[in-house]
BALOBA-1460 file (C-alpha; in Angstrom, 3 decimals):
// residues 350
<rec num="1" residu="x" x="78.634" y="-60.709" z="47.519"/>
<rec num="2" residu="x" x="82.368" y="-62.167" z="47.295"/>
<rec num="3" residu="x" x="81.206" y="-63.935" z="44.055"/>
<rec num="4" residu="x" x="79.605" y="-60.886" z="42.419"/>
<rec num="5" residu="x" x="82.568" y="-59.094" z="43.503"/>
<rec num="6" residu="x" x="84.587" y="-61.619" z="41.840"/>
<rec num="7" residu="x" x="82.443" y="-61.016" z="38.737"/>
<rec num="8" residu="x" x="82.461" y="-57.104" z="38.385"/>
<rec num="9" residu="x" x="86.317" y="-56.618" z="38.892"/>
<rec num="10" residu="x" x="87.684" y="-60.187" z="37.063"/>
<rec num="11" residu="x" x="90.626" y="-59.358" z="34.400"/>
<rec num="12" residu="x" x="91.830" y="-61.153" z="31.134"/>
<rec num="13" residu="x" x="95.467" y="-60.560" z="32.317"/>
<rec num="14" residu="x" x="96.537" y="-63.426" z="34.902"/>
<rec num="15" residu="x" x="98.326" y="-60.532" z="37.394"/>
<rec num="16" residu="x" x="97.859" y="-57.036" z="36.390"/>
<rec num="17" residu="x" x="95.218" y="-55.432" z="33.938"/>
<rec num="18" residu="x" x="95.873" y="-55.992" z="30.125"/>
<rec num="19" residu="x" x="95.029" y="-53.657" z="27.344"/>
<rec num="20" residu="x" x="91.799" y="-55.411" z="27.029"/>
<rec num="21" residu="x" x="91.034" y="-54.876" z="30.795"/>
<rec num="22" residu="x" x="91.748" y="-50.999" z="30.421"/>
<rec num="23" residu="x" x="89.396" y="-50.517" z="27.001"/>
<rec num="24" residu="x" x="86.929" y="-52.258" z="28.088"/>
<rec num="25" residu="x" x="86.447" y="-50.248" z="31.898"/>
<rec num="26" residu="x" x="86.992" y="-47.227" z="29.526"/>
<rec num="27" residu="x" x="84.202" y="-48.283" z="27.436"/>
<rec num="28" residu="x" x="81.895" y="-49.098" z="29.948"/>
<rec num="29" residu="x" x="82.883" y="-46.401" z="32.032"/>
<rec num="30" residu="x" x="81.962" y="-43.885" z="29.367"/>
<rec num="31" residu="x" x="78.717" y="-46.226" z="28.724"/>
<rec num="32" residu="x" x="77.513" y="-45.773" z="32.595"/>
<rec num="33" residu="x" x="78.003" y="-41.620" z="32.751"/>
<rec num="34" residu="x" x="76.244" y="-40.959" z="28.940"/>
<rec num="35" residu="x" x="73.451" y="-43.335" z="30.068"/>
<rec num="36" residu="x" x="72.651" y="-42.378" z="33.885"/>
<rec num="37" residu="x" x="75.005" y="-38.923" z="34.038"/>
<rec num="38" residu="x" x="71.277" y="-36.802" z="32.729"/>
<rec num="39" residu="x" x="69.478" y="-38.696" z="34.970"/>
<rec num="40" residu="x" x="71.260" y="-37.911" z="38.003"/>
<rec num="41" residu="x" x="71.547" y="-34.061" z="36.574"/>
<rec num="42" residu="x" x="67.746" y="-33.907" z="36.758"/>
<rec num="43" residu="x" x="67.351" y="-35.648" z="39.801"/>
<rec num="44" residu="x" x="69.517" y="-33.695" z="41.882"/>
<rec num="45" residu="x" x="69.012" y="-30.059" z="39.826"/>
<rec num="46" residu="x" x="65.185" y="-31.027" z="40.880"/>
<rec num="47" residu="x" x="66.398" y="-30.008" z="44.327"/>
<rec num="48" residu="x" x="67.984" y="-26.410" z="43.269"/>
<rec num="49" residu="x" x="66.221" y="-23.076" z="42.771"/>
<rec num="50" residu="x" x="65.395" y="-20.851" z="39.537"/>
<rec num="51" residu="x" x="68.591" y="-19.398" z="40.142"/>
<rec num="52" residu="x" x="70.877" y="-22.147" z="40.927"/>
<rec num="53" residu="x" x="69.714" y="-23.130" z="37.744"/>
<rec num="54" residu="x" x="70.444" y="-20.347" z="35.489"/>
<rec num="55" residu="x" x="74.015" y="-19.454" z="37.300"/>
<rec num="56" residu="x" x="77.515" y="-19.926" z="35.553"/>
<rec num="57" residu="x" x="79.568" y="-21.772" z="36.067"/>
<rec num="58" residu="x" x="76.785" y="-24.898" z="36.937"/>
<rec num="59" residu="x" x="77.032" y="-26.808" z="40.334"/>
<rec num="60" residu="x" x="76.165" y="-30.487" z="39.964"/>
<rec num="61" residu="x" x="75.147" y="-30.911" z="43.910"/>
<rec num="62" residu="x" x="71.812" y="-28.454" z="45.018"/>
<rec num="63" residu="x" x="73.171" y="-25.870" z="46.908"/>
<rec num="64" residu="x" x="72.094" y="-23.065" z="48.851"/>
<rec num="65" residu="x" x="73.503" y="-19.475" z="50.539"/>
<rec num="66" residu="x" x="73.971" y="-19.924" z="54.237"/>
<rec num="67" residu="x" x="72.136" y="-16.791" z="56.411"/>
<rec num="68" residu="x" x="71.807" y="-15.321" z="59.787"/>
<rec num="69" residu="x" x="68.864" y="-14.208" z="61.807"/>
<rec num="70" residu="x" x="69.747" y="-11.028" z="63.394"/>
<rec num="71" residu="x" x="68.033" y="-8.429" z="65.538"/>
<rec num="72" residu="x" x="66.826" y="-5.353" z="64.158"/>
<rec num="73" residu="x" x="66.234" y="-6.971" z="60.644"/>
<rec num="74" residu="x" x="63.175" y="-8.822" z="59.365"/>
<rec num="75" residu="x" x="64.670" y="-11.164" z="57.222"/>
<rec num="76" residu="x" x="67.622" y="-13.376" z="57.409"/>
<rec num="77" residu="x" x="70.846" y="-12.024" z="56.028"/>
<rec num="78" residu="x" x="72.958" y="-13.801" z="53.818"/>
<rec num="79" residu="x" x="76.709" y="-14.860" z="54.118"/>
<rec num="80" residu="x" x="79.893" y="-13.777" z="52.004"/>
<rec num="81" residu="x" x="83.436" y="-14.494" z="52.587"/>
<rec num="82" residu="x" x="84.956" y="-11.350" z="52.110"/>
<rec num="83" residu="x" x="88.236" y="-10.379" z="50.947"/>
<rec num="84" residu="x" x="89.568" y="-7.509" z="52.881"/>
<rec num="85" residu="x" x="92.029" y="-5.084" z="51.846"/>
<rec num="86" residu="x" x="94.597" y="-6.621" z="54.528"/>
<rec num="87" residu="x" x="94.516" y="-9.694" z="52.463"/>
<rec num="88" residu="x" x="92.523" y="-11.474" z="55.173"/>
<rec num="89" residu="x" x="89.075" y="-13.293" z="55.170"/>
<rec num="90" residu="x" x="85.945" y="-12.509" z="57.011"/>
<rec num="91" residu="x" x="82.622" y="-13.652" z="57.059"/>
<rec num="92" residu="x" x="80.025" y="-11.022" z="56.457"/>
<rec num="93" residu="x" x="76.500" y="-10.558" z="56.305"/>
<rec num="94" residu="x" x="74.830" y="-8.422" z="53.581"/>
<rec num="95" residu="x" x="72.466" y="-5.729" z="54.552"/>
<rec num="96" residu="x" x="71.922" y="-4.212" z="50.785"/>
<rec num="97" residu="x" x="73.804" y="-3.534" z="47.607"/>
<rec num="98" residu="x" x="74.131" y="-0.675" z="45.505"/>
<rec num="99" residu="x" x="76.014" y="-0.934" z="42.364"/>
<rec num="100" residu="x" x="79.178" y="-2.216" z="42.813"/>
<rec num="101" residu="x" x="79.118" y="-1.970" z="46.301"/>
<rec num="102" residu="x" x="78.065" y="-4.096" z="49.113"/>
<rec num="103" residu="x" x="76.661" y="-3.040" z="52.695"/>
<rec num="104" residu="x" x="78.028" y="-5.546" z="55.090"/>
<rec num="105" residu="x" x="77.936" y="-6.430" z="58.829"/>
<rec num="106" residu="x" x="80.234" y="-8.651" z="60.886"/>
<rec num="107" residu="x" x="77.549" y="-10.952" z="62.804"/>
<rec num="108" residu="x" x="79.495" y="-10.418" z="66.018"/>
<rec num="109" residu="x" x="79.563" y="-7.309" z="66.193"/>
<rec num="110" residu="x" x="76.275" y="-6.057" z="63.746"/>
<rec num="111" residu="x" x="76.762" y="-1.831" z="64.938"/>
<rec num="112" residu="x" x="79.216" y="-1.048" z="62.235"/>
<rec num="113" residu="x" x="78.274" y="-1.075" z="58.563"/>
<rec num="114" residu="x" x="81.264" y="-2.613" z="56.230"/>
<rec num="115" residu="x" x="81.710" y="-1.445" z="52.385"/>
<rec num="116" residu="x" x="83.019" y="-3.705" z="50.495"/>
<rec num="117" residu="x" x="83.305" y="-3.975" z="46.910"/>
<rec num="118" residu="x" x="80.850" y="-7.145" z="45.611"/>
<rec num="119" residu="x" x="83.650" y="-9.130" z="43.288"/>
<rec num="120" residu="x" x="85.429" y="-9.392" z="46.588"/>
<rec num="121" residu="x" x="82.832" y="-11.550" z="48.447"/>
<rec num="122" residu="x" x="81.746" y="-15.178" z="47.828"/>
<rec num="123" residu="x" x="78.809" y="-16.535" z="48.912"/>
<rec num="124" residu="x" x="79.187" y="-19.234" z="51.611"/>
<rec num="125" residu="x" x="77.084" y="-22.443" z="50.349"/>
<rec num="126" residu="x" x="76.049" y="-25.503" z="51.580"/>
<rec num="127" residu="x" x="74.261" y="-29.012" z="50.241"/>
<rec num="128" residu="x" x="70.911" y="-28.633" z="50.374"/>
<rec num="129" residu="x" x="67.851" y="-30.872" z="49.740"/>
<rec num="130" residu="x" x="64.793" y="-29.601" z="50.436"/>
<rec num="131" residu="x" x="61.444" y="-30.115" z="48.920"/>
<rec num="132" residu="x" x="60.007" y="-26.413" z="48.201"/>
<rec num="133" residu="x" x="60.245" y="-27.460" z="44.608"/>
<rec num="134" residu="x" x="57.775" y="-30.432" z="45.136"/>
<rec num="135" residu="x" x="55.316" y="-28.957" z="47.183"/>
<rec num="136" residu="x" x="55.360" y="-25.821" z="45.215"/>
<rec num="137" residu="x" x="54.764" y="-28.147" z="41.709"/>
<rec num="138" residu="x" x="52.233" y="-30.314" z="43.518"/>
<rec num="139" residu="x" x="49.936" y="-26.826" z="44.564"/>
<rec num="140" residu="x" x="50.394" y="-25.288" z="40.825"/>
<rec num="141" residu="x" x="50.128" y="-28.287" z="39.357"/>
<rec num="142" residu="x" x="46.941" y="-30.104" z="39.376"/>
<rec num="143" residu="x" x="49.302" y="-33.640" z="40.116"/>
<rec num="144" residu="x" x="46.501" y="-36.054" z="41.307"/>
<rec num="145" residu="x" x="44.068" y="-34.918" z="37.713"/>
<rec num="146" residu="x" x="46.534" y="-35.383" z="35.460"/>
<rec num="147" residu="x" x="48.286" y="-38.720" z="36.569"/>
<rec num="148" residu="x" x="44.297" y="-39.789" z="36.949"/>
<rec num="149" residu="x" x="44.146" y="-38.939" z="33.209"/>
<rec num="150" residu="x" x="47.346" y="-40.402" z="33.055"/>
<rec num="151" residu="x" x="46.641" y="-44.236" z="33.878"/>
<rec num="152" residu="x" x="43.420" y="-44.338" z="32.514"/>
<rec num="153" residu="x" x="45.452" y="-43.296" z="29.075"/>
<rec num="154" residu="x" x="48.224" y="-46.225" z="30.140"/>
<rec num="155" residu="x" x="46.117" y="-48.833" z="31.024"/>
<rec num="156" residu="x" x="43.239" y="-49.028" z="28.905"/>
<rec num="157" residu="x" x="45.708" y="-48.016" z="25.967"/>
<rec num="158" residu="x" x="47.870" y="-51.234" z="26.787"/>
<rec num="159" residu="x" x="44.995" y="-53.859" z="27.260"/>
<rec num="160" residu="x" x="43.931" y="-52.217" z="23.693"/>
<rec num="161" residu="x" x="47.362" y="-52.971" z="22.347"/>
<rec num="162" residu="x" x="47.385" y="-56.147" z="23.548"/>
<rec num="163" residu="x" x="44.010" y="-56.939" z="22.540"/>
<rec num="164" residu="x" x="44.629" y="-56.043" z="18.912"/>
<rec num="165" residu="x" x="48.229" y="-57.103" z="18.396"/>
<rec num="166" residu="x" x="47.728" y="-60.385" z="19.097"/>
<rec num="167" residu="x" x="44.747" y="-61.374" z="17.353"/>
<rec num="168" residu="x" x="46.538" y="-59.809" z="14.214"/>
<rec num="169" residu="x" x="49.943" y="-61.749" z="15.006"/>
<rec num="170" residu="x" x="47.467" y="-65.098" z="15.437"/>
<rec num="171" residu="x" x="46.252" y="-64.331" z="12.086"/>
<rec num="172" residu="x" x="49.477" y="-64.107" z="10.422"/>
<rec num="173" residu="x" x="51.256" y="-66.468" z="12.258"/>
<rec num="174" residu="x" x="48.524" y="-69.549" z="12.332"/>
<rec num="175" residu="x" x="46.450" y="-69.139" z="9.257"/>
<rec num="176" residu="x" x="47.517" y="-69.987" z="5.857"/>
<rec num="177" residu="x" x="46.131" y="-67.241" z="3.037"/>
<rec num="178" residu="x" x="47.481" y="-65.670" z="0.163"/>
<rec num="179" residu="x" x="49.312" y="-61.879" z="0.686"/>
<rec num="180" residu="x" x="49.773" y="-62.967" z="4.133"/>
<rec num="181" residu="x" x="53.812" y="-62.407" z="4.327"/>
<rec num="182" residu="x" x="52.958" y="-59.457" z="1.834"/>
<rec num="183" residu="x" x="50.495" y="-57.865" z="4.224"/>
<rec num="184" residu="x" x="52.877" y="-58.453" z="7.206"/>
<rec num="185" residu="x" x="55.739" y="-56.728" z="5.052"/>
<rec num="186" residu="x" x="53.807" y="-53.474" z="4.566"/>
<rec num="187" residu="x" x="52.683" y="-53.416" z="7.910"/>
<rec num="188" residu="x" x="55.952" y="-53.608" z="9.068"/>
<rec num="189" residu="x" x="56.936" y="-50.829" z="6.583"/>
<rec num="190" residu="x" x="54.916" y="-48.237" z="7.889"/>
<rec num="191" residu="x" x="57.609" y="-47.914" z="10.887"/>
<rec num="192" residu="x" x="59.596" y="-46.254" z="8.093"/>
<rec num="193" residu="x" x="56.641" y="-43.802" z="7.863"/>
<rec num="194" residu="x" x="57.781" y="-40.438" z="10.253"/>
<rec num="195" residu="x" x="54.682" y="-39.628" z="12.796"/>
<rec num="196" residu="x" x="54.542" y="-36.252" z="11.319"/>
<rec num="197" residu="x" x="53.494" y="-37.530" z="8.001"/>
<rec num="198" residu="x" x="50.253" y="-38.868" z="9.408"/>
<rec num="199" residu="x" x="49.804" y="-36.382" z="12.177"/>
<rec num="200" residu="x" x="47.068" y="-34.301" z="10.226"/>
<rec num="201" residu="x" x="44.929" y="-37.241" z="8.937"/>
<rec num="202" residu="x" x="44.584" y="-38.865" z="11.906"/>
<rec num="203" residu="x" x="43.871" y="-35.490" z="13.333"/>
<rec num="204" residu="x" x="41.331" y="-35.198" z="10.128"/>
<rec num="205" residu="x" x="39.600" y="-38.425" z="11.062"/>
<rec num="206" residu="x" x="39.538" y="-38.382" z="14.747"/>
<rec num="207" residu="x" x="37.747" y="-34.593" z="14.317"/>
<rec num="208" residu="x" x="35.301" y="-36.481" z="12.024"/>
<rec num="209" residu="x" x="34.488" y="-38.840" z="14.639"/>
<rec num="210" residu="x" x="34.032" y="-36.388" z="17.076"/>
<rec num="211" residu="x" x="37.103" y="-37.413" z="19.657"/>
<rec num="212" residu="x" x="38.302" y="-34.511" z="19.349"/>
<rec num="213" residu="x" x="39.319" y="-33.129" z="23.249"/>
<rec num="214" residu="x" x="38.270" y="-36.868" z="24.104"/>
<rec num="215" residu="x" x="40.527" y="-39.462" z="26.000"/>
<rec num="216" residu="x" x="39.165" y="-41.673" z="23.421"/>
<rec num="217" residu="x" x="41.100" y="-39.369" z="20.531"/>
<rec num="218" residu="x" x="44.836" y="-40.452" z="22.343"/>
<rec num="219" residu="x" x="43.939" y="-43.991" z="23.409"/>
<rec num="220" residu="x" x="42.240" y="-45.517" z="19.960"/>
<rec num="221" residu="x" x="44.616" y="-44.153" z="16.671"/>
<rec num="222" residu="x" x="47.750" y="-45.857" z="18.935"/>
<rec num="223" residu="x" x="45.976" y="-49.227" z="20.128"/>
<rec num="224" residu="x" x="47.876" y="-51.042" z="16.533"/>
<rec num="225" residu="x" x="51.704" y="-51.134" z="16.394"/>
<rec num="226" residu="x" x="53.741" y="-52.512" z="13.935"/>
<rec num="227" residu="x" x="56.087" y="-53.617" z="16.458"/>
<rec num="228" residu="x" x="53.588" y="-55.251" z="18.522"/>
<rec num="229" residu="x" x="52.688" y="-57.160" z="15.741"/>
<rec num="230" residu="x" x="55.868" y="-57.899" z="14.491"/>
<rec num="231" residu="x" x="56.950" y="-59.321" z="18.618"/>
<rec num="232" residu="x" x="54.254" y="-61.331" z="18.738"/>
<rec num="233" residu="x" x="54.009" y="-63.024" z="15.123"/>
<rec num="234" residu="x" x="57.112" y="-63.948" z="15.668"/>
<rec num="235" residu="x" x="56.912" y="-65.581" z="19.274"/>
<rec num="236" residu="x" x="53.202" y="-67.374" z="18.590"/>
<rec num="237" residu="x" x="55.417" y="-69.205" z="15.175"/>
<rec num="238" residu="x" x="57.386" y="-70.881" z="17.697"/>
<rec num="239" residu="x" x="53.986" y="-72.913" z="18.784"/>
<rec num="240" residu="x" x="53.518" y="-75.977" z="16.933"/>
<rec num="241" residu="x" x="50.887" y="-76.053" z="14.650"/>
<rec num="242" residu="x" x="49.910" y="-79.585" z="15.816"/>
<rec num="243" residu="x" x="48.599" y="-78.468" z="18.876"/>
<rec num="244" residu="x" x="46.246" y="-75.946" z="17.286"/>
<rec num="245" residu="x" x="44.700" y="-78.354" z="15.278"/>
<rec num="246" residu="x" x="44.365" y="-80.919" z="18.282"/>
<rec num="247" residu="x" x="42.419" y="-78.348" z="19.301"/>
<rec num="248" residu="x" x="40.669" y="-78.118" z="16.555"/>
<rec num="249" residu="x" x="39.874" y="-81.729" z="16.553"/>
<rec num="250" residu="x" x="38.382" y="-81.780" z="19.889"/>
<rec num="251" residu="x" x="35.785" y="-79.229" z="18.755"/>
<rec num="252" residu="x" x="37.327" y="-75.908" z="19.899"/>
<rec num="253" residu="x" x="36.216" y="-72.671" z="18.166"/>
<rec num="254" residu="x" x="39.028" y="-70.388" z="16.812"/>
<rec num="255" residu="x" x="38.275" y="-68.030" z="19.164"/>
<rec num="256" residu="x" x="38.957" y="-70.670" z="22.223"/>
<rec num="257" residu="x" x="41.790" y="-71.305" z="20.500"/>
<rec num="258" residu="x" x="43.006" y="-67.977" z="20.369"/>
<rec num="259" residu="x" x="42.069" y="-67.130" z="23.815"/>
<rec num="260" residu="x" x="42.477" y="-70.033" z="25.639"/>
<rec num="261" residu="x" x="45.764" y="-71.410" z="23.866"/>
<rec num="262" residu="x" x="47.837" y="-69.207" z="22.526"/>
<rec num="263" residu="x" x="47.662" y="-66.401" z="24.431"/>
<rec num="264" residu="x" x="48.867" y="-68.119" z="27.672"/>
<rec num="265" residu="x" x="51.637" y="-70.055" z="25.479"/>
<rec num="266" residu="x" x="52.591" y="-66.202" z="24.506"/>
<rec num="267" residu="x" x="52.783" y="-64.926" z="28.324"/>
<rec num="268" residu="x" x="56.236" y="-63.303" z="27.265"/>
<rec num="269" residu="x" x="55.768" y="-61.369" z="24.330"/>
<rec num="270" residu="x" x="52.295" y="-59.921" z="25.525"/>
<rec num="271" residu="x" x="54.492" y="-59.072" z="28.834"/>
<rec num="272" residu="x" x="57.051" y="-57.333" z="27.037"/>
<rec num="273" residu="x" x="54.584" y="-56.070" z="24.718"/>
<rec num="274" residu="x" x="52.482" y="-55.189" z="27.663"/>
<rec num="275" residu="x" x="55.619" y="-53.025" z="29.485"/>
<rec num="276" residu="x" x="56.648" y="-51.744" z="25.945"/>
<rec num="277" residu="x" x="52.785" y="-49.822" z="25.796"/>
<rec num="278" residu="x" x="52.751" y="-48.796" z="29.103"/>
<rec num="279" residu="x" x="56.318" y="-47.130" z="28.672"/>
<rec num="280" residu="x" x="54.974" y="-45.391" z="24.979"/>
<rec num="281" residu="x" x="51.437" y="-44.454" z="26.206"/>
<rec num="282" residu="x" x="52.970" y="-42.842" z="29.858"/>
<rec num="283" residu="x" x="55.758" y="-40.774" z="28.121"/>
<rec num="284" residu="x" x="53.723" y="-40.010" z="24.968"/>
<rec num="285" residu="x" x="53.605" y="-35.653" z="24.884"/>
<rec num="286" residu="x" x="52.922" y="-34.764" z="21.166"/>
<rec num="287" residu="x" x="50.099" y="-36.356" z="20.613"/>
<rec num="288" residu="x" x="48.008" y="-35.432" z="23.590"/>
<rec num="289" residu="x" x="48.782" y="-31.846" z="22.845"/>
<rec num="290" residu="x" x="47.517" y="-31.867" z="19.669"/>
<rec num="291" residu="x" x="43.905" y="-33.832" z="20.311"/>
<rec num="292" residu="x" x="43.703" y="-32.475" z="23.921"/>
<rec num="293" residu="x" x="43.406" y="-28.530" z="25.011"/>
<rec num="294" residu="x" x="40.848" y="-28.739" z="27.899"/>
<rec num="295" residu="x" x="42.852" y="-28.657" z="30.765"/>
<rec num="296" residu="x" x="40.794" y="-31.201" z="32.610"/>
<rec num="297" residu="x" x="41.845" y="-33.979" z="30.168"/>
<rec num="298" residu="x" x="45.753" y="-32.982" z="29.935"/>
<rec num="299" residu="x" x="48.036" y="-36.033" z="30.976"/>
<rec num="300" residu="x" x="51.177" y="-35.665" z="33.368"/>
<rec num="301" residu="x" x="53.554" y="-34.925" z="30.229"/>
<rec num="302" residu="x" x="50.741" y="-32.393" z="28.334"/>
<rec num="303" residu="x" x="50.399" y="-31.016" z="31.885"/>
<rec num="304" residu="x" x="54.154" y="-30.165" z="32.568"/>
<rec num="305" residu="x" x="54.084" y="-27.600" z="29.309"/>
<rec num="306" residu="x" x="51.628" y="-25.126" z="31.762"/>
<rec num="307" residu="x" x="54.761" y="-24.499" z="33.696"/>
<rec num="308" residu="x" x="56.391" y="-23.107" z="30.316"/>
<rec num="309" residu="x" x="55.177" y="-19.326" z="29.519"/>
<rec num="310" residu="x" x="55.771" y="-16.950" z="26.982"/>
<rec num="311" residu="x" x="58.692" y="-15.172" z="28.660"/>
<rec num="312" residu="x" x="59.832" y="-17.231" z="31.596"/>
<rec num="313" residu="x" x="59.880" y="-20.950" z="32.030"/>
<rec num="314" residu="x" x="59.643" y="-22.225" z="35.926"/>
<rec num="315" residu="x" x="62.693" y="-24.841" z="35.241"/>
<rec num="316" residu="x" x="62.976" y="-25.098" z="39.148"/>
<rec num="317" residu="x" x="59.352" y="-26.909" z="38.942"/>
<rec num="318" residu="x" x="59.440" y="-28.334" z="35.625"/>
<rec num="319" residu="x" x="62.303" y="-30.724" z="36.743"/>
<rec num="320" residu="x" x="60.421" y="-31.275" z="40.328"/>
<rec num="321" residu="x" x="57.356" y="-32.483" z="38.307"/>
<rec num="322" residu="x" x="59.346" y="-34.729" z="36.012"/>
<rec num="323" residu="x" x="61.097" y="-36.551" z="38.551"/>
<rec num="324" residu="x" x="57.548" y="-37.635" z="40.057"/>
<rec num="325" residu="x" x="56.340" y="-38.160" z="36.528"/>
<rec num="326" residu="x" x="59.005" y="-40.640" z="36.286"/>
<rec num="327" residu="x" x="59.152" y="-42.357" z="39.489"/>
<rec num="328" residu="x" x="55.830" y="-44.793" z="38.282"/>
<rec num="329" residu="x" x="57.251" y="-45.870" z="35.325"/>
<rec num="330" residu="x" x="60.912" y="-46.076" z="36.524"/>
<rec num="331" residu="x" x="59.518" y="-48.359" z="39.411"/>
<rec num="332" residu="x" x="57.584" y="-50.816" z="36.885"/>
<rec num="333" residu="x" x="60.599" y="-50.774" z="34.389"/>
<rec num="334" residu="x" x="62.715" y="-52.105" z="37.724"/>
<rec num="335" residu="x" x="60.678" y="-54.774" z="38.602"/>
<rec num="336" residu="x" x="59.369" y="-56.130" z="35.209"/>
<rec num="337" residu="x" x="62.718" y="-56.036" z="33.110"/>
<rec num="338" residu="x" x="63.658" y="-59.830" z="33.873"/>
<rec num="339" residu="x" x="60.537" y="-60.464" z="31.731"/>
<rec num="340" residu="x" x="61.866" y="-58.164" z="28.419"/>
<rec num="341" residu="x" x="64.923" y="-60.476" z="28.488"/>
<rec num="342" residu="x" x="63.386" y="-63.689" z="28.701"/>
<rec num="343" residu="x" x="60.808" y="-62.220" z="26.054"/>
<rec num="344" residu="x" x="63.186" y="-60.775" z="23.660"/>
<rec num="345" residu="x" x="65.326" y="-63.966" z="24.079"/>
<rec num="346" residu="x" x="62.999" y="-66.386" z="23.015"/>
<rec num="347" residu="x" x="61.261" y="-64.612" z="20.026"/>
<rec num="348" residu="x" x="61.503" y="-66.220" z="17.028"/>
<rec num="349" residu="x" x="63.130" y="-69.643" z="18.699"/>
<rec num="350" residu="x" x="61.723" y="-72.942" z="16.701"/>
């Protein structure tokens, strides 16, 4: 711990920070709050209501009106600090309002009704997490369908991706032809191409095909990616031809080769490749609402618009849902990043 404090807080200067020292905290400083500062906002607004939400000025901690339970009323009354006309401070319950004007009663003594103008009151707050906002998303929101729909998308998606991306990278890494660096050079062009370009012909063909409102319509048209490609062309150049053909020699088919060879020597790549897909496939929303509209087949993202209507948005449960929507992919991102390092690190090493 000593050591890795040693590591976080070392300075260039020998005694006091330099202007190096001060730049760079400032600069990583202002790196830490614009990457993890909206990430905290929805995790912690996930907690508030509709109308913590929408009030000015925002609160960044949940919180919520304190109350009392008093006789002779059905439901618990909330708490103001009230300004009085003395210039002191008491803390009142509100019956009602009307206009302007508040109805108020001192908890102690609840006989005598108080008027009190409302900008003279503040509402007495405190931190509050509850869940109301999850279980309320979890019973609108059909949760357990859509993250079904949801990993059957991811997974079978991803073992496509893999599938296909690396028998094209084997073929343009390990097989001499003519147009081969030309055909990798347009396919690595087409991530110039914008996906709304080629939204309505791959809508066009999948229709044709009839995968229309099909799983099959979101998982297929995505299963080749450039990148892919491009990750593991370069890693499988880094294994030496010689070995292939020893291969070769002893009578293995190409496919043996392919499967049995190179694919374990290219455990990174098709890892990071592998964490890559499952990262595009579980966050992927514009698609799946353009091939999907039987509610049955939505995904978590699709299914988060049905919280959106055409006057009022439910932001209270929109932000609930997303923070569960996130918590599967956040948790493999934690635990398999070592391997995008040592993958991206030793792509394209000879």
């Amino acid at each position: 711990m000593r050591t890795l404090f040693d590591f976080l807080f070392r300075t260039r200067g020998a005694s006091q920070l330099s202007a190096t020292d001060w730049l760079t905290y400032l600069y990583l400083s202002l790196g830490t709050v614009l990457m993890f500062g909206p990430v905290i906002w929805l995790g912690l607004s996930s907690f508030k209501s509709q109308e913590q939400l929408l009030r000015f000025p925002p609160t960044l901690l949940p919180m919520r009106q304190e109350s009392v339970s008093l006789e002779g009323y059905d439901q618990p009354l909330p708490l103001f600090d009230v300004m009085m006309l003395d210039g002191n401070t008491r803390r009142l319950a509100q019956v009602s309002r009307i206009g302007l004007e508040a109805r108020m009663i001192d908890p102690a003594n609840p006989g005598e009704i108080i008027t009190v103008d409302i900008a003279s009151r503040s509402p007495v707050e405190s931190i509050y997490f509850g869940f109301e906002n999850y279980i309320e998303g979890v019973q609108q929101f059909d949760f357990w369908l859509y993250m079904r729909n949801s990993v059957f998308v991811t997974i079978l998606a991803t073992l496509l991706t893999l599938l296909v991306n690396s028998m094209a990278a084997f073929g343009l890494s390990k097989y001499q032809f003519r147009g081969r660096n030309l055909i990798f050079v347009i396919m690595i062009s087409t991530l110039m191409v914008p996906l709304a370009v080629i939204l309505v012909p791959v809508f066009l063909v999948i229709t044709q095909v009839g995968w229309n409102n099909n799983l099959l319509g979101v998982i297929i048209p995505a299963a080749a990616t450039p990148t892919g490609v491009f990750l593991l062309r370069q890693y499988m150049l880094t294994i030496p031809d010689e070995l292939l053909d020893s291969a070769r020699i002893d009578g293995a088919s190409e496919w043996r080769i392919y499967w049995q060879i190179v694919l374990p020597l290219a455990g990174p790549a098709l890892a990071v490749l592998a964490i890559f897909s499952v990262m595009w496939r579980w966050n992927d929303f514009l698609w799946p609402l353009i091939v999907l509209s039987r509610k049955e087949l939505f995904t978590l993202q699709v299914g988060l618009n049905s919280f959106q209507g055409e006057f009022n948005t439910q932001w209270d449960l929109v932000l609930a849902m997303t923070v569960l929507t996130l918590l599967p992919i956040t948790l493999i991102f934690a635990f398999l990043q070592k391997y995008i390092t040592t993958g991206i690190a030793t792509t394209g090493m000879k």
